[in-house]
C-alpha positions in Angstrom: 104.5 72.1 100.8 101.5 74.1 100.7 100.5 77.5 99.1 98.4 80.2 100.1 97.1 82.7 98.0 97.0 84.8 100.8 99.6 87.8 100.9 101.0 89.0 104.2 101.8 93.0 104.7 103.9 91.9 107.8 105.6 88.5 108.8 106.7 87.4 112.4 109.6 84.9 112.3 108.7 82.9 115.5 110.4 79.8 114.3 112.4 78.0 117.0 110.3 80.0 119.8 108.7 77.6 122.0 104.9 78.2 123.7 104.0 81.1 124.3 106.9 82.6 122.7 105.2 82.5 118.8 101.8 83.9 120.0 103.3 86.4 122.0 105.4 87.6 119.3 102.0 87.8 117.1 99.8 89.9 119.7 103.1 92.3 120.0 102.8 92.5 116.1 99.4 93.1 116.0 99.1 95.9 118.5 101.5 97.7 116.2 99.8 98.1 113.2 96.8 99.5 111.5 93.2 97.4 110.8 93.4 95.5 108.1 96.7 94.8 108.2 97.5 90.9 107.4 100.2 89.6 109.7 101.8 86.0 109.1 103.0 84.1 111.9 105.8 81.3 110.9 106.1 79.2 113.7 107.7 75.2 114.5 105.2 75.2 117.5 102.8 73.0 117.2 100.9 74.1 120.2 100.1 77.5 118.1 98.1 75.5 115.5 95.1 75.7 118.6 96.5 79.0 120.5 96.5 81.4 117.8 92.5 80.5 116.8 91.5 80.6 120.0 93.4 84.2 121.3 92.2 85.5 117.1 88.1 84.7 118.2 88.8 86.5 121.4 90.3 89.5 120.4 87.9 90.0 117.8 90.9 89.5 114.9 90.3 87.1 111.5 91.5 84.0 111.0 92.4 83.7 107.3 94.7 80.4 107.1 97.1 77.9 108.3 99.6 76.5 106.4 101.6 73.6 106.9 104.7 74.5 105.4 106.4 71.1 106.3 109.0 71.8 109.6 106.4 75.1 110.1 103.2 76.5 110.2 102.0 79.6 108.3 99.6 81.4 109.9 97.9 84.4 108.4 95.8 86.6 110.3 93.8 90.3 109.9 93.7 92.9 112.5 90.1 94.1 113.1 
């Protein structure tokens, strides 16, 4: 398992979601709170290792990490 130094304000539990359940969740989650807020993502979906960067870059958000937690991915990102 991997660690992160990285400390989420909010976490969205998209485990068991399939595509594009997780990033869905995450873009719902993000419209909801303020700039600057870190929002972690935990999600089995592999496909969200490559959607997540690429919707973050467009919409202007930050990319901090992604962690391979073993059966799921952490994925921590700021609103902008």
């Amino acid at each position: 398992m991997s660690e992160t130094d990285i400390q989420a304000d909010v976490t969205v539990d998209a485990i068991g979601s399939a595509c594009p359940g997780p990033l869905m969740d995450l873009i719902g989650k993000i419209k909801d709170v303020d700039d600057g807020t870190v929002v972690e993502l935990l999600t089995g979906d592999e496909g969200s290792k490559n959607d997540v960067p690429e919707w973050v870059e467009e919409a202007n958000h930050e990319l901090l990490d992604i962690v391979d937690e073993g059966e799921h991915w952490a994925i921590y990102v700021k609103k902008t």
